[in-house]
FISE-503008 format. One line per field, with one value per residue: x, y, z of N, C-alpha, C, CB in turn; residue in three letters. Coordinates in steps of 0.02 Angstrom, whole numbers. Glycine has a CB too. Layout:
<vexzas>
n.east: X_...
n.north: Y_...
n.up: Z_...
ca.east: X_...
ca.north: Y_...
ca.up: Z_...
c.east: X_...
c.north: Y_...
c.up: Z_...
cb.east: X_...
cb.north: Y_...
cb.up: Z_...
resn: ALA_...
</vexzas>
This chain:
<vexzas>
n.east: 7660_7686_7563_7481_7511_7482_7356_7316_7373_7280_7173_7155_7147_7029_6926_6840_6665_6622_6517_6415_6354_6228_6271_6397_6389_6301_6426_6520_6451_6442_6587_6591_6487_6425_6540_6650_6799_6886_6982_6935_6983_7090_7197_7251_7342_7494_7591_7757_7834_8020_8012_7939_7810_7635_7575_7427_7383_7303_7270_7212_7092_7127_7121_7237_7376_7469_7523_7635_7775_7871_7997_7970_7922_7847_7741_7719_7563_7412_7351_7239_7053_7005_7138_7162_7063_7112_7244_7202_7051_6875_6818_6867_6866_6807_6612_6595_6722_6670_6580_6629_6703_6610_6556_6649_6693_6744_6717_6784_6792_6773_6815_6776_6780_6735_6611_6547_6551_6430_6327_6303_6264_6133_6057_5920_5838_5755_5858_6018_6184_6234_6119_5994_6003_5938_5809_5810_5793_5783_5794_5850_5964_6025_6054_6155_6291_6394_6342_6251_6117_6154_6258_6156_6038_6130_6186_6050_6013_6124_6072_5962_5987_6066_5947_5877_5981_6015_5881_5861_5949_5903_5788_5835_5818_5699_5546_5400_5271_5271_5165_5234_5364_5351_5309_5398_5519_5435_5438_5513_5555_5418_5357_5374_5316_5241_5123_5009_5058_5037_5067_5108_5146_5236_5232_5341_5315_5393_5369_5452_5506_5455_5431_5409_5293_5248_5060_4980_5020_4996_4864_4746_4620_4564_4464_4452_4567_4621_4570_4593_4722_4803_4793_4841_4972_5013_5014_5102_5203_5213_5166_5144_5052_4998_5026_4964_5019_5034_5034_4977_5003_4952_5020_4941_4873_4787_4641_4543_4344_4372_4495_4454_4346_4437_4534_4404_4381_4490_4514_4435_4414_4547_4551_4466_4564_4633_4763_4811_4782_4868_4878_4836_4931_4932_5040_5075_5162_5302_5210_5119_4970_4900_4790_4784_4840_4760_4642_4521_4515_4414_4308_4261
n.north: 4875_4908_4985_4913_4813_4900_4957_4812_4814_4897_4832_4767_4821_4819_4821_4678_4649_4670_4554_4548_4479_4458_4429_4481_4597_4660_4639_4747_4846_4845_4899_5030_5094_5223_5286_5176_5143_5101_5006_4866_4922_5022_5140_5202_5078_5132_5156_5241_5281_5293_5411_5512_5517_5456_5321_5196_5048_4943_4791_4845_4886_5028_5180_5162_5290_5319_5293_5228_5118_5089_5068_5010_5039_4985_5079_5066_4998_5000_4873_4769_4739_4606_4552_4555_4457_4341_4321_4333_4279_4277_4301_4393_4511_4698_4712_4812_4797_4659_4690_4765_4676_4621_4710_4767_4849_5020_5202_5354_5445_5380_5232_5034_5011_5130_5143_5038_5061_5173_5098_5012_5141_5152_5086_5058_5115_4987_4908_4883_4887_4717_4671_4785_4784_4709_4787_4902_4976_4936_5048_5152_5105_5117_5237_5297_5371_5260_5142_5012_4969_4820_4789_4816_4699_4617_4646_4656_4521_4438_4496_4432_4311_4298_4324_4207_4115_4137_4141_3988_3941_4001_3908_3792_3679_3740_3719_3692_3699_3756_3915_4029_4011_3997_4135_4230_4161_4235_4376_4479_4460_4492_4614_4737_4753_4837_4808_4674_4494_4331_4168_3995_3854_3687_3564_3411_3270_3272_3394_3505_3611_3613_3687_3824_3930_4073_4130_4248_4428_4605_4695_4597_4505_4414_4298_4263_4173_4008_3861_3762_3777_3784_3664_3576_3622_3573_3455_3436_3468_3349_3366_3340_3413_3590_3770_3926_4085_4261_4457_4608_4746_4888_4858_4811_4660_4609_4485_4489_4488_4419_4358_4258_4185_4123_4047_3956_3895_3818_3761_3642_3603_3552_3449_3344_3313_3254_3341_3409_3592_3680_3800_3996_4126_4283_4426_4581_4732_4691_4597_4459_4389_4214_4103_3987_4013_4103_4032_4031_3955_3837_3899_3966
n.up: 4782_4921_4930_4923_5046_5136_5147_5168_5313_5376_5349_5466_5592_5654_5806_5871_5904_6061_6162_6323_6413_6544_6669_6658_6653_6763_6833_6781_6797_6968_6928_6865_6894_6975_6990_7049_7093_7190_7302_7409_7577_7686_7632_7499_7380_7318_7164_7140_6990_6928_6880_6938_6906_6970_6994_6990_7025_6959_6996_7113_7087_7052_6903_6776_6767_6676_6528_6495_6513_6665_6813_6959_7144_7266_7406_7573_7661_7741_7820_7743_7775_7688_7687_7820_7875_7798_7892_8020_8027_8022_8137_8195_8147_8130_8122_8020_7951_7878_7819_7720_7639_7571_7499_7423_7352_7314_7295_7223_7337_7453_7512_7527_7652_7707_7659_7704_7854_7848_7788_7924_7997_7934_8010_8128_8283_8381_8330_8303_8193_8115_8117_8120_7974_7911_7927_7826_7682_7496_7448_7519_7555_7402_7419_7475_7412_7290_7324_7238_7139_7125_7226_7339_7329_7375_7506_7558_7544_7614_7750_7752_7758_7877_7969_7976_7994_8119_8166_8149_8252_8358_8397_8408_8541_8587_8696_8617_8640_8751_8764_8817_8785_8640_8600_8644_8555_8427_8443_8423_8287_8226_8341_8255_8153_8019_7962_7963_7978_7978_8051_8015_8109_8091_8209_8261_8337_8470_8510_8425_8321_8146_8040_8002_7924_7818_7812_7762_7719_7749_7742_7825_7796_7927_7928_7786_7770_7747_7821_7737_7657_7762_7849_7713_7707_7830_7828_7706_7786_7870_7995_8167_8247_8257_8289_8299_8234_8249_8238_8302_8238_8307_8424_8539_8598_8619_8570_8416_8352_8237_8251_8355_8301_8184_8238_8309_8208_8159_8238_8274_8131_8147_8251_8173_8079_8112_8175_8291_8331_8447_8493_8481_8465_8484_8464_8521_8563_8633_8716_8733_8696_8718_8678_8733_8853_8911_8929_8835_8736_8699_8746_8645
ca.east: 7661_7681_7503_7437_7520_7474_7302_7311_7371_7242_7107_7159_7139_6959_6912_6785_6607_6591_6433_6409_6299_6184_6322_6454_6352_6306_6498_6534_6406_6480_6616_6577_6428_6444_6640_6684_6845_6918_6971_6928_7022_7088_7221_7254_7403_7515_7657_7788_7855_8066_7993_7917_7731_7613_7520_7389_7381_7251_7233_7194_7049_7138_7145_7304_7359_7504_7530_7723_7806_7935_8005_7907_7919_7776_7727_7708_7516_7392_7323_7149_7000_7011_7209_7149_7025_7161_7276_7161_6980_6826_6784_6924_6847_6730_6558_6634_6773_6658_6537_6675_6746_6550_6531_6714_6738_6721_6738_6857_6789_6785_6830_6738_6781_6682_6546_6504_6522_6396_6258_6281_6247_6083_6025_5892_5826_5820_5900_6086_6210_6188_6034_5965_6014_5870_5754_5851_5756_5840_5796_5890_6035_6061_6059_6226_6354_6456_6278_6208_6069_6187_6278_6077_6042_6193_6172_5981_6016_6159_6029_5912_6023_6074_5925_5860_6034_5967_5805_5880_5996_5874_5743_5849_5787_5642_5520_5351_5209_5275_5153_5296_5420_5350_5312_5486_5527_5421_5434_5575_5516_5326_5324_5387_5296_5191_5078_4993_5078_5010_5109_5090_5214_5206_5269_5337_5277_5427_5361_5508_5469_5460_5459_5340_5270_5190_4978_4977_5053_4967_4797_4722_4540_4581_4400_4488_4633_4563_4594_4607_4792_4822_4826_4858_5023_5011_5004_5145_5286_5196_5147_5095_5029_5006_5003_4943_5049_5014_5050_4949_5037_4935_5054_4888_4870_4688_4610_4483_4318_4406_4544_4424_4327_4459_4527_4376_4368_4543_4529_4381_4460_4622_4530_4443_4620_4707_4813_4774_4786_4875_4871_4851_4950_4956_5098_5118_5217_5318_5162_5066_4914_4894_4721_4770_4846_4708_4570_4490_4524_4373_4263_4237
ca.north: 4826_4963_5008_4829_4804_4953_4914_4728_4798_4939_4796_4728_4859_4871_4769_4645_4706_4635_4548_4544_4438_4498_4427_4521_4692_4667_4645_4810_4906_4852_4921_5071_5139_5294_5291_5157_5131_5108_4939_4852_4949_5113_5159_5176_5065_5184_5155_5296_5291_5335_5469_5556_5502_5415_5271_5164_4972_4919_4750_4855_4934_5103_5160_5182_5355_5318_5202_5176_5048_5093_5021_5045_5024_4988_5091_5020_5031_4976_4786_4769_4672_4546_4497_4503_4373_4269_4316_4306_4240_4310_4320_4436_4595_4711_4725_4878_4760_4603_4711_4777_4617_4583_4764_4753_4934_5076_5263_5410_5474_5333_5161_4995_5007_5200_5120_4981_5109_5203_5056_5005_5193_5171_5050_5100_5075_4942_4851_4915_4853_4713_4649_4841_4782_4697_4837_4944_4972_4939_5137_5179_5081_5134_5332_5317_5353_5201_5065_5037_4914_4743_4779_4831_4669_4567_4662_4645_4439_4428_4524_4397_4251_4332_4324_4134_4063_4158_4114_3920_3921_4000_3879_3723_3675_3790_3683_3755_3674_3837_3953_4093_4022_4037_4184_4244_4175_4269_4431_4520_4453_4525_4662_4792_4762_4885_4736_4593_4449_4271_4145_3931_3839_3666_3525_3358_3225_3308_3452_3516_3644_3550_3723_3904_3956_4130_4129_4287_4486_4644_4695_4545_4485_4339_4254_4239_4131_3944_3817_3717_3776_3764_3592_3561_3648_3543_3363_3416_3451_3292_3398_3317_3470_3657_3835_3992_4152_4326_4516_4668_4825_4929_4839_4779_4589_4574_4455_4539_4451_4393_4309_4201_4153_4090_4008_3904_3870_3782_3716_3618_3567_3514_3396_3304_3291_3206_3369_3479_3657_3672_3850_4010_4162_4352_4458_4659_4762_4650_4587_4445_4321_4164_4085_3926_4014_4155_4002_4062_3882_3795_3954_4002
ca.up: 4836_4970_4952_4959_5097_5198_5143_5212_5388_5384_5374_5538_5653_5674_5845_5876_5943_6115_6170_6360_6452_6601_6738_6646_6659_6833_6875_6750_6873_7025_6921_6844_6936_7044_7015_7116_7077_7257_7327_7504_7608_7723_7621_7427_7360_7264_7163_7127_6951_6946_6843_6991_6921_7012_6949_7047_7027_6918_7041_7153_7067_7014_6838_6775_6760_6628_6470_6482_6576_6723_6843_7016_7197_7302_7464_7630_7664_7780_7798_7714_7781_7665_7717_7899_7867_7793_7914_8085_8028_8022_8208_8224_8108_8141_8068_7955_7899_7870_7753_7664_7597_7540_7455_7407_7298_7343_7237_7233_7380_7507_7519_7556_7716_7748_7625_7760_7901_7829_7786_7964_8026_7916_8050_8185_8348_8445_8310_8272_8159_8060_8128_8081_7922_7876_7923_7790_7626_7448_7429_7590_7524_7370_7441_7485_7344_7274_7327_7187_7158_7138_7282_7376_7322_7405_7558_7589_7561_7697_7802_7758_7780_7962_8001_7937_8059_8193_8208_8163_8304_8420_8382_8441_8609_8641_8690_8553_8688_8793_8732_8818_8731_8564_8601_8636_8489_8388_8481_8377_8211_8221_8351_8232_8084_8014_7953_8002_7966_8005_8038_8044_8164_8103_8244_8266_8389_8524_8526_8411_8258_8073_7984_7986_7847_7811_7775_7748_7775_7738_7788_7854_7855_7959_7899_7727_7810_7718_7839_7698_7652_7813_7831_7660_7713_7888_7783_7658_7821_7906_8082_8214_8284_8244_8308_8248_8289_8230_8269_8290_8225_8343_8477_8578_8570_8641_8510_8391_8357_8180_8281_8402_8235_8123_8304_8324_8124_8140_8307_8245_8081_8174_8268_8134_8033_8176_8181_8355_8350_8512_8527_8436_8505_8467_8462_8524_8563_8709_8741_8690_8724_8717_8663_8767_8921_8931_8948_8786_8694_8719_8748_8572
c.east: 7656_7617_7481_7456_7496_7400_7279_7326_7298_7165_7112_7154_7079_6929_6848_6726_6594_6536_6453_6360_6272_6218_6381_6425_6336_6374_6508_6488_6416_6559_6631_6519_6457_6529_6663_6724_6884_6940_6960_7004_7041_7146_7247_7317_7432_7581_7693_7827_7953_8055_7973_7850_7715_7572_7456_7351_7325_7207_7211_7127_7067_7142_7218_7321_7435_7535_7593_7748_7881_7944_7966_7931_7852_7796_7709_7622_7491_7361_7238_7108_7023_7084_7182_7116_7063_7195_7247_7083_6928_6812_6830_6898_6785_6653_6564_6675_6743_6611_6569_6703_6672_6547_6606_6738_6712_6711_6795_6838_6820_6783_6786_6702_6718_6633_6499_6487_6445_6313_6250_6255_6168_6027_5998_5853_5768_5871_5968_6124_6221_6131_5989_5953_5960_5802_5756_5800_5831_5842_5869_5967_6089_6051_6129_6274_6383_6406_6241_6170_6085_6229_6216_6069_6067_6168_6121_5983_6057_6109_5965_5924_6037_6016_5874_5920_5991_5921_5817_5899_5945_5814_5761_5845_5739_5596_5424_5289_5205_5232_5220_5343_5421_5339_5357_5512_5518_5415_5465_5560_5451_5336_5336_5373_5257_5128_5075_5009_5067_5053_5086_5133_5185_5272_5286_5312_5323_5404_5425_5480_5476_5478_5401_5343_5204_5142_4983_4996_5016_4897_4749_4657_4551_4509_4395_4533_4604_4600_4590_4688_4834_4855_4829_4962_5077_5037_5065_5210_5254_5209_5139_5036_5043_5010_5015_4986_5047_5015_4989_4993_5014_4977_5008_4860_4819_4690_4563_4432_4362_4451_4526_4400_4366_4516_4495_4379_4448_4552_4467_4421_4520_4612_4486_4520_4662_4770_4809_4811_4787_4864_4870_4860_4957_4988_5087_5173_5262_5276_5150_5016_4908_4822_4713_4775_4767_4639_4491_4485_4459_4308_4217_4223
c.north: 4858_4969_4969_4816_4833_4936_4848_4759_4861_4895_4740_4752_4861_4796_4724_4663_4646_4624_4532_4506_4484_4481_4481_4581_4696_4665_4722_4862_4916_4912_5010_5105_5174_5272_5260_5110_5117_5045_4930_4896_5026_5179_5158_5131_5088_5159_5213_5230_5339_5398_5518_5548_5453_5365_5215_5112_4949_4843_4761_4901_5020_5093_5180_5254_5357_5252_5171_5139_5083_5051_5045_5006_5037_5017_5041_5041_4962_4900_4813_4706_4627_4524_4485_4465_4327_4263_4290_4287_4307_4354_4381_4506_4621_4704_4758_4820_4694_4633_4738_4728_4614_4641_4775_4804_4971_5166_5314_5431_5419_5259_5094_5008_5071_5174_5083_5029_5142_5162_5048_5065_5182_5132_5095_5073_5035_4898_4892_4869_4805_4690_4728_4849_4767_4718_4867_4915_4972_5029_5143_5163_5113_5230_5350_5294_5286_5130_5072_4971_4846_4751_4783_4788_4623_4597_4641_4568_4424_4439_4463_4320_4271_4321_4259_4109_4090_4115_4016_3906_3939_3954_3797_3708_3706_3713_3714_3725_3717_3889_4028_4084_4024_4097_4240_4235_4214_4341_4484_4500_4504_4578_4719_4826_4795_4845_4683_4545_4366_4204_4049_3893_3743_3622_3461_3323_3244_3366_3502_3565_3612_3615_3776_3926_4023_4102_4183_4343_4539_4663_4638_4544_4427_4270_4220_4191_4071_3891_3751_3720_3780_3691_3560_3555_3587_3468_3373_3432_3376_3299_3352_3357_3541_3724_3885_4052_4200_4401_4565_4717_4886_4915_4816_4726_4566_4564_4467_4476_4384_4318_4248_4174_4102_4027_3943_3857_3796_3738_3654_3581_3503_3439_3344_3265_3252_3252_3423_3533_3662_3753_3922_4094_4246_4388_4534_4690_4731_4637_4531_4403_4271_4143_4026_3940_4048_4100_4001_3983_3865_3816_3981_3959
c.up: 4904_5006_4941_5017_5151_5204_5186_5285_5414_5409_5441_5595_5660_5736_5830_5910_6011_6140_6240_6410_6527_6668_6727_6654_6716_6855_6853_6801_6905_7013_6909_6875_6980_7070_7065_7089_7142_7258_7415_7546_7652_7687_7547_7419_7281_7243_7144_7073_6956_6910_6899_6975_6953_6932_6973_7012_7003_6990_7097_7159_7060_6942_6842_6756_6692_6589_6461_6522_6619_6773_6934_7103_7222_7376_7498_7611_7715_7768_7795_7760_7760_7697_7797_7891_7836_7838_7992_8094_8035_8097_8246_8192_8138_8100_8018_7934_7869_7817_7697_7625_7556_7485_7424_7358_7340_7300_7255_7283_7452_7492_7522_7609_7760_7721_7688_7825_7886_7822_7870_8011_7984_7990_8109_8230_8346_8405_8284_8259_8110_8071_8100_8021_7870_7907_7868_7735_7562_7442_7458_7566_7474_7362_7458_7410_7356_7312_7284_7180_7166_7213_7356_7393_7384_7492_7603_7596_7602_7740_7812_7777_7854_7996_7989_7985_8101_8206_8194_8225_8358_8432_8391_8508_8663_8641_8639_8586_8731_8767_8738_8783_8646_8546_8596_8588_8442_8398_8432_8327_8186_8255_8297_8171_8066_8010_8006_7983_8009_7987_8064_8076_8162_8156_8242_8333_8462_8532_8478_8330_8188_8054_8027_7933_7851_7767_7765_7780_7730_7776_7780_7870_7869_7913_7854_7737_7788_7762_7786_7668_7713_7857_7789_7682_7775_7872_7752_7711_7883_7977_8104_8245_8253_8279_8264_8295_8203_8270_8270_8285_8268_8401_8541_8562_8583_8569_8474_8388_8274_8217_8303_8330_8178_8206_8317_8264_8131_8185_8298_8179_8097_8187_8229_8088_8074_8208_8231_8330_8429_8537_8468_8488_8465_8495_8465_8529_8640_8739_8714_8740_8687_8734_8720_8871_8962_8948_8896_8752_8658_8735_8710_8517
cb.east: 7724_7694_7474_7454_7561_7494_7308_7386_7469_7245_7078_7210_7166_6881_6909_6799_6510_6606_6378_6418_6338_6098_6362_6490_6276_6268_6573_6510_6361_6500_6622_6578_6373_6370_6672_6638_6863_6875_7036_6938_7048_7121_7236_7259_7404_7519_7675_7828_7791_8129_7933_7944_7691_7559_7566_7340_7388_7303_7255_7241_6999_7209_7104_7337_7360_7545_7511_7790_7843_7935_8090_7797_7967_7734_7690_7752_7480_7360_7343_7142_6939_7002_7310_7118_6956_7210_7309_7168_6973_6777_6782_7011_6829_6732_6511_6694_6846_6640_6488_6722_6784_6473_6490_6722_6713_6772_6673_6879_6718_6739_6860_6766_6865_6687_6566_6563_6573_6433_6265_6315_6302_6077_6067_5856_5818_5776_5861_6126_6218_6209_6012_5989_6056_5865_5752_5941_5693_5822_5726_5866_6020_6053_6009_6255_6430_6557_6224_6245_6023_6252_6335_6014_6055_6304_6171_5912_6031_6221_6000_5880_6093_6085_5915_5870_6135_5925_5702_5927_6074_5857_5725_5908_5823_5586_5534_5353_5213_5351_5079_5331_5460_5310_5294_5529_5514_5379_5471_5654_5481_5252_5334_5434_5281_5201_5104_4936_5130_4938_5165_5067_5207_5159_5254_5387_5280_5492_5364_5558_5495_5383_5453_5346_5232_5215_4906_4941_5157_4968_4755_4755_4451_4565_4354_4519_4649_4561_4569_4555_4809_4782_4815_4820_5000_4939_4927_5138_5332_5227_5087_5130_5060_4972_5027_4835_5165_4955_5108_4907_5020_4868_5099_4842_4914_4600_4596_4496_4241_4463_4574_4357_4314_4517_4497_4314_4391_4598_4517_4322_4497_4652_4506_4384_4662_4766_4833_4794_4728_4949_4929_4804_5015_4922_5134_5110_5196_5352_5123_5093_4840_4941_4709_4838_4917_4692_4553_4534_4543_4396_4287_4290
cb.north: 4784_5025_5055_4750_4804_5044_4897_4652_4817_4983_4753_4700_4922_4898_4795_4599_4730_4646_4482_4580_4353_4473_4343_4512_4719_4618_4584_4810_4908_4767_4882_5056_5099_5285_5362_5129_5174_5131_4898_4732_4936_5106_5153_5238_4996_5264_5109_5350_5316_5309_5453_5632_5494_5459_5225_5215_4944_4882_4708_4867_4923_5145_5193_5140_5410_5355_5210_5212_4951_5148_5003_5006_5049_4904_5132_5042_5061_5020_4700_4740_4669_4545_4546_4526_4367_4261_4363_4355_4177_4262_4245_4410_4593_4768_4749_4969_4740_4560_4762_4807_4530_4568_4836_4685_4968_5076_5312_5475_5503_5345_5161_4955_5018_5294_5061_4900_5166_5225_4970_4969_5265_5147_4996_5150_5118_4872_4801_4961_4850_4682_4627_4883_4749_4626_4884_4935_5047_4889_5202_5129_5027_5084_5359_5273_5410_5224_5050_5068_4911_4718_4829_4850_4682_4596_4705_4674_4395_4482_4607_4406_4234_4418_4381_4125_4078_4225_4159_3899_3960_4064_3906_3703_3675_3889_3655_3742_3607_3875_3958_4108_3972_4018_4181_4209_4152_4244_4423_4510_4376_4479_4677_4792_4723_4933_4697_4568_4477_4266_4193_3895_3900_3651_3530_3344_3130_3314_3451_3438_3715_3493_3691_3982_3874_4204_4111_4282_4497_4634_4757_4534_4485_4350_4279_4288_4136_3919_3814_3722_3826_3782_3553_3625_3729_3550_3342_3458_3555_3237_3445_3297_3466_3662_3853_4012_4135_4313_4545_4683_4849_4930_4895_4812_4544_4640_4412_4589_4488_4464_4333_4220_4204_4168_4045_3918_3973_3815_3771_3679_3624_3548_3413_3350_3349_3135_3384_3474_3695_3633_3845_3986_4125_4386_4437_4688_4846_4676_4630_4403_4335_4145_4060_3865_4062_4220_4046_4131_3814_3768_3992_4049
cb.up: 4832_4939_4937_4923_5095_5183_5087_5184_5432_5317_5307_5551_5657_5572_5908_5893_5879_6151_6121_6354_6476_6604_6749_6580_6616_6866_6848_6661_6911_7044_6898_6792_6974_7144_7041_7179_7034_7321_7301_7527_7573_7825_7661_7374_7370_7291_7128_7198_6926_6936_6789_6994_6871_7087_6911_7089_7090_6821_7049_7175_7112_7037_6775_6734_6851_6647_6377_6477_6515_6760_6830_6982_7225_7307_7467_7722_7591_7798_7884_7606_7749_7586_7717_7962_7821_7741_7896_8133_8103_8002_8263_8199_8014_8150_8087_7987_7937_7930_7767_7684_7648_7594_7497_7382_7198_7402_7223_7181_7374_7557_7571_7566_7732_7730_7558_7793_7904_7776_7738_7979_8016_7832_8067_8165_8408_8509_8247_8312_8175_8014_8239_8086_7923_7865_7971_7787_7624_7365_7478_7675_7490_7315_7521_7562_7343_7330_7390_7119_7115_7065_7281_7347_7278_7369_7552_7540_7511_7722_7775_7701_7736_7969_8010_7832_8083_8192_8149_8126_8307_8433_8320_8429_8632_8594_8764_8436_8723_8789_8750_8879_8745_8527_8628_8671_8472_8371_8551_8385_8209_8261_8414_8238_8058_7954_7895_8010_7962_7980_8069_8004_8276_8050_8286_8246_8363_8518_8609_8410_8249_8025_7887_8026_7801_7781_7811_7732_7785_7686_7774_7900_7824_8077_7885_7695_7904_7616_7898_7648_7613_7825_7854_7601_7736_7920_7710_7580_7886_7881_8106_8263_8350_8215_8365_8242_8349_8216_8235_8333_8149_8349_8492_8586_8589_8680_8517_8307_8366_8144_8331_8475_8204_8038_8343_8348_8039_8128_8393_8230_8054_8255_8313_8091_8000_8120_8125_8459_8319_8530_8584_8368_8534_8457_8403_8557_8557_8759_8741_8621_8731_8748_8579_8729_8935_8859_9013_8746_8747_8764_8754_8543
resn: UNK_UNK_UNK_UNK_UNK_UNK_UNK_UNK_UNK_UNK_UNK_UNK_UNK_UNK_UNK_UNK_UNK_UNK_UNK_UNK_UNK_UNK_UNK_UNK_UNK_UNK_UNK_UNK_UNK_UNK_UNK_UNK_UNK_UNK_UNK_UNK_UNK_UNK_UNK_UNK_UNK_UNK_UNK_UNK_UNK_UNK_UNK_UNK_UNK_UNK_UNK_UNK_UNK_UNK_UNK_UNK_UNK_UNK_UNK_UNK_UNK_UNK_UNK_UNK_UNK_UNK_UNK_UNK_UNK_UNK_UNK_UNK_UNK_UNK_UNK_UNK_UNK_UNK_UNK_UNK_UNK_UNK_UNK_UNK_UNK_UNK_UNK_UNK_UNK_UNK_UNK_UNK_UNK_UNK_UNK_UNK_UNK_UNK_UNK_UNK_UNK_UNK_UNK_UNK_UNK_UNK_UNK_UNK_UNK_UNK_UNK_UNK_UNK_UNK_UNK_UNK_UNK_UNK_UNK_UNK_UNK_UNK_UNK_UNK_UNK_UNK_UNK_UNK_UNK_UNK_UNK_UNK_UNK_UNK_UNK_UNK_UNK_UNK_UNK_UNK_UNK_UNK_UNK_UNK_UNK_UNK_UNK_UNK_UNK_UNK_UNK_UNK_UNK_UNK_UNK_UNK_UNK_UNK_UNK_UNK_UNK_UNK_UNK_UNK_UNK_UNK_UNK_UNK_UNK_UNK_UNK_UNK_UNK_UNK_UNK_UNK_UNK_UNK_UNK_UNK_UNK_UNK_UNK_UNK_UNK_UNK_UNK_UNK_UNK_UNK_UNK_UNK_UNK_UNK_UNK_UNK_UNK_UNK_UNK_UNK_UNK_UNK_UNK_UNK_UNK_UNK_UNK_UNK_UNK_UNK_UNK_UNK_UNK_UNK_UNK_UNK_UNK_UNK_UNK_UNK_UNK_UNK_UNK_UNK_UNK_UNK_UNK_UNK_UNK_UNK_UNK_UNK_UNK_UNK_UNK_UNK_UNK_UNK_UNK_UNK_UNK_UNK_UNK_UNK_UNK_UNK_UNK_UNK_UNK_UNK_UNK_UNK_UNK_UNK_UNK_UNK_UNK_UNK_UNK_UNK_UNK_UNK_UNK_UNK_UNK_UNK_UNK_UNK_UNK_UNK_UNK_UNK_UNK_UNK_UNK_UNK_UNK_UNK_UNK_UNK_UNK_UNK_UNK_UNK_UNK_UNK_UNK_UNK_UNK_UNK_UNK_UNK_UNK_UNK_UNK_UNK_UNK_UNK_UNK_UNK
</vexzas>
């Protein structure tokens, strides 16, 4: 009976094979990738063991460094990001402490907190911090220990959300019949692009923007540009009106012959669809022209 028994508990030890799903392995990454075992923060939280070992707080992303149970006092330690944002709000942290709650581990070396330092040092001129952010390549990102492609990821979409409010908020009360002020608008978007990127701006009957929608980015034969998805595009946000804006990467906004060409092609079109092409503007380097100011319109 002994050895039935021992038998019977022998066949109970052998675990179950865990199956993981593709959210659970992206968290395990965040976890396990490039040892980042750290939590948000400037300072580890340690407990001392009356034993005299240490042991370091599992909920605080340490492993544990021993399997027996004692009794434990917790160190003082410093306040984390995350409690200041419970305790005094967002608008109260810095940029370092507001990327740290987002990238929220860190590894044995450094923290969240040096992690975020560090992305925002990737940033470069004129744009610093997080607006630099979304210059930043996923490469660039994940070059620094303890970023690894899910946290790349997360990062590059804040950056991309950052910069989607922006251009919302700045885009309430321009008036878009200004050729300067669409211009302005689009100034910091386009000049810095290596590419040409073409862009449609469509309007309502105030003068007020409906939406923009990229025609195309890369190397650009404008001639290709089909004013047929154009105002295909024009019809499905129900414009009243359109303009064309576009960059040169050489940072010199004189209009090539391409430009005037696909210009007259739409300005022509417009006016048969009921939908004017009020203006169509190119973008340098703090520079641009304007097809309608320059007198060109009506020319070509």
């Amino acid at each position: 009976m002994d050895i039935m028994k021992e038998r019977h508990s022998m066949g109970q030890v052998h675990p179950m094979k865990q199956v993981h799903s593709v959210e659970e392995r992206h968290s395990m990454e965040e976890v396990h990738s490039m040892e980042e075992v750290h939590s948000i923060g400037t300072e580890c939280p340690v407990q001392e063991t009356y034993s005299g070992e240490k042991e370091y707080s599992p909920t605080d992303g340490y492993s544990k460094k021993t399997g027996r149970k004692a009794k434990t006092k917790q160190k003082k330690r410093q306040e984390q990001p995350y409690e200041r944002f419970l305790r005094f709000g967002a608008e109260n942290l810095t940029e370092a402490e507001l990327l740290a709650i987002i990238i929220r581990t860190g590894t044995k070396e450094q923290n969240a907190l040096q992690l975020a330092e560090q992305v925002l040092n990737l940033a470069r001129y004129p744009r610093e911090g997080l607006l630099g952010l979304y210059e930043v390549t996923l490469d660039e990102l994940q070059g620094i220990r303890g970023i690894g492609e899910v946290k790349a990821v997360k990062l590059k979409c804040l950056a991309e959300l950052s910069m989607r409010m922006s251009a919302a908020k700045a885009a309430e009360g321009i008036n878009f019949t200004s050729s300067g002020q669409v211009a302005a608008y689009f100034m910091e978007k386009l000049r810095h692009r290596e590419t040409e990127c073409v862009i449609l701006v469509c309007m309502d009957a105030k003068g007020q923007m409906i939406c923009e929608r990229k025609l195309s980015e890369g190397s650009v034969n404008m001639s290709l540009i089909s004013s047929r998805e154009i105002f295909l595009t024009a019809l499905e946000s129900r414009a009243v009106s359109i303009i064309l804006v576009h960059n040169h990467p050489s940072g010199d906004p004189n209009p090539s012959e391409a430009d005037k060409g696909l210009t007259s092609q739409v300005r022509d079109a417009g006016e048969q669809m009921g939908i004017p092409l009020l203006d169509h503007i190119v973008i340098g380097d703090n520079r641009y022209v304007s097809f309608r100011e320059a007198d060109w319109f009506y020319r070509i």
